[in-house]
C-alpha positions in Angstrom: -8.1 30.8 87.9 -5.6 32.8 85.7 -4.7 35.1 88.5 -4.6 32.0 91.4 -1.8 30.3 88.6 0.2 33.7 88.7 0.0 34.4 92.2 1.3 30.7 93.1 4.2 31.0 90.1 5.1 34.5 91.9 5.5 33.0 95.2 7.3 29.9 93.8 9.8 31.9 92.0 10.2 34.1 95.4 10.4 31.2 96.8 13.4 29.8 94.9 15.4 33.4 94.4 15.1 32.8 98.2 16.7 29.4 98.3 19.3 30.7 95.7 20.5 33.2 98.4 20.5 31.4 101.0 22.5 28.8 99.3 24.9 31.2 98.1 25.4 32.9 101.8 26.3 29.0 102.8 28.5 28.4 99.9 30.3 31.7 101.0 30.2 31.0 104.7 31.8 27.7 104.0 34.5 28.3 101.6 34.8 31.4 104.1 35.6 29.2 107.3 37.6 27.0 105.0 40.3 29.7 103.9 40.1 30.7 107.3 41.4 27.4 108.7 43.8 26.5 106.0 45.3 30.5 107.0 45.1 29.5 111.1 47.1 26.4 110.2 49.7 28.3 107.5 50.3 31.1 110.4 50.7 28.2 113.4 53.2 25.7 111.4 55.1 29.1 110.5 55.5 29.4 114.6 57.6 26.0 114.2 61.2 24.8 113.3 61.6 21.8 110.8 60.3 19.0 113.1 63.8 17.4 112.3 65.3 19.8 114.7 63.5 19.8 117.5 64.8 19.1 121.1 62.4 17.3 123.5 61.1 20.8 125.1 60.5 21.6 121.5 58.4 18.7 121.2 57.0 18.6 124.6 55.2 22.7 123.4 54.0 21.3 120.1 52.2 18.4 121.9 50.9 21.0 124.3 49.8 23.3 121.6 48.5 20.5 119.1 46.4 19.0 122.5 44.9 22.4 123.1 43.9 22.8 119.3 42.2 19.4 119.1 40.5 19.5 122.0 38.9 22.9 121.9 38.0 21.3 118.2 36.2 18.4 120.1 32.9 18.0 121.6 34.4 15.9 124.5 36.8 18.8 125.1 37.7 18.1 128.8 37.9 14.2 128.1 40.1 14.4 124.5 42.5 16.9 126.3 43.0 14.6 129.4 43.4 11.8 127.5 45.6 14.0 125.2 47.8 14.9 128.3 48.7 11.3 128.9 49.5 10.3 125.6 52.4 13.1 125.6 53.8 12.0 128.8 54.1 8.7 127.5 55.1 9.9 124.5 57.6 11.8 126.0 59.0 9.5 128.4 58.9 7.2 125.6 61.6 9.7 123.1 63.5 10.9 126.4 65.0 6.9 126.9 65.3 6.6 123.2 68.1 9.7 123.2 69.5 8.0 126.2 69.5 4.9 124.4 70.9 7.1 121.3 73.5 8.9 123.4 74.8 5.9 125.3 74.8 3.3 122.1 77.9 6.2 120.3 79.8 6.5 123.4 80.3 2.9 123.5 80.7 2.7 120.1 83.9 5.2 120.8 87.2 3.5 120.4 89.9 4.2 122.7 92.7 6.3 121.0 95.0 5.0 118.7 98.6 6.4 118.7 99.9 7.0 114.9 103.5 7.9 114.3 104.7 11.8 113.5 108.2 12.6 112.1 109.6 15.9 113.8 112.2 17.0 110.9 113.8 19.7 113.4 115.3 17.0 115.5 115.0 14.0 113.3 113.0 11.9 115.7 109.9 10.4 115.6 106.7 11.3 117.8 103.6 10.0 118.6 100.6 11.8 118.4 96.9 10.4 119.9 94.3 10.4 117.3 90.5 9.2 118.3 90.1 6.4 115.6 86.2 7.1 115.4 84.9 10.4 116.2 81.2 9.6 117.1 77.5 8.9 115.2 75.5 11.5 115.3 73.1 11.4 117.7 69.2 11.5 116.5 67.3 14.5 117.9 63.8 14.5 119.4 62.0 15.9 116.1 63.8 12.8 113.9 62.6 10.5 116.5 59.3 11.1 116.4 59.2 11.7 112.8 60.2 8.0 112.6 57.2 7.0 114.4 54.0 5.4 112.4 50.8 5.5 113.8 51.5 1.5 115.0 53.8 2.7 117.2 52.5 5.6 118.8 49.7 2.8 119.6 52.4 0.3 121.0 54.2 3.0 123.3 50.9 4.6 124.7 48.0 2.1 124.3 46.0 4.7 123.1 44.6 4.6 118.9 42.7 7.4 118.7 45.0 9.9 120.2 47.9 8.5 118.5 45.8 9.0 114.8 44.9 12.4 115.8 48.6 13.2 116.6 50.0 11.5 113.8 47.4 13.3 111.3 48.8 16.4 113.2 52.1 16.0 112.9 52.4 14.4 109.0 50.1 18.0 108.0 52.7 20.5 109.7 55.5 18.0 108.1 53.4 18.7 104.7 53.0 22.2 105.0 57.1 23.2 106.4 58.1 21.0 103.2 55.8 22.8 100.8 57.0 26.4 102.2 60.6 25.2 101.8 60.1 24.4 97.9 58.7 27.3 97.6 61.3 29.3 99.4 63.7 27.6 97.1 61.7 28.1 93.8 61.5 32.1 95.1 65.3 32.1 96.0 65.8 30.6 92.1 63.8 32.8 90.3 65.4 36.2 92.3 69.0 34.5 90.8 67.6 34.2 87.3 66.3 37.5 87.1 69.7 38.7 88.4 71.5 37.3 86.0 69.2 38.2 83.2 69.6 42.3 84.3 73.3 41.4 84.5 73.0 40.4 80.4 72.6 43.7 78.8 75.3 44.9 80.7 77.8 42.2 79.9 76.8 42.6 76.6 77.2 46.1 76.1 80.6 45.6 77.9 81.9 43.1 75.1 80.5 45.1 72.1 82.9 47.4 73.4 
């Protein structure tokens, strides 16, 4: 009886040094393909100008890029990247009019040119010189545009909600990500300057002691 009881607390405690392992080989596996991902997605936003500069091609090859990455992440590959590929040419077509729209709205805004009075001292007589009363809004670029556009209105300009959440969750993450590498390049670029100036210390105080 004594020896059954050992044998079965042996293979029990085998047992659970097994479970332990494998446990830890998943926990390891997972935070393993985790870092991984978060790295994949660091090194592809890095690829990418702040969104809020972007010209249409440049927002044409992100949708491209983005559709290729969510479908190959999908089990209805084929059918997500379709669908996908006619979202962005709506969505496209959709930012294209909008610059028109942009462009067109400031040239019409331009007010012919008013004619403002210049004194020529050489022959005491007075000139007039054209000056353009209003010299143009800035126009909005592609990236701003569709920076501007929530989820509701990706819906409205395609008629299609799940590939407008999918791009939008796309699209606020690389918006995320270029804005936490820019503080950081600031904070860098700040802490190089006070170290300067702290080297620069002894030195100016030498000189003074002088």
């Amino acid at each position: 009886m004594l020896k059954v009881k050992m044998e079965t607390k042996s293979k029990s405690s085998t047992g659970t040094r097994s479970n332990w392992r494998d446990n830890l080989h998943d926990n390891a596996a997972s935070k393993f393909e985790s870092s991984s991902k978060i790295a994949f997605v660091e090194k592809e936003s890095s690829k990418w100008r702040g969104v809020s500069t972007w010209n249409l091609e440049e927002v044409r090859s992100w949708l491209t890029t983005t559709s290729h990455k969510l479908a190959s992440e999908s089990t209805d590959g084929d059918e997500m990247e379709g669908r996908l590929v006619g979202f962005s040419l709506k969505l496209l077509e959709h930012l294209q009019n909008d610059l028109q729209k942009s462009d067109s709205k400031n040239k019409k805004m331009r007010v012919g040119a008013v004619s403002t009075p210049r004194v020529d001292m050489s022959n005491l007589q007075i000139k007039w010189q054209k000056l353009d009363s209003y010299n143009g809004a800035k126009t909005k670029t592609a990236g701003q545009l569709l920076i501007l556009k929530s989820v509701k209105k990706l819906i409205q300009i395609t008629s299609d909600e799940k590939s407008s959440t999918a791009i939008h969750k796309e699209l606020r993450s690389l918006l995320a990500l270029q804005t936490n590498r820019k503080r950081n390049a600031t904070k860098a670029e700040l802490a190089e300057q006070r170290l300067s100036q702290m080297k620069r210390k002894p030195w100016m105080q030498a000189k003074l002691n002088k």
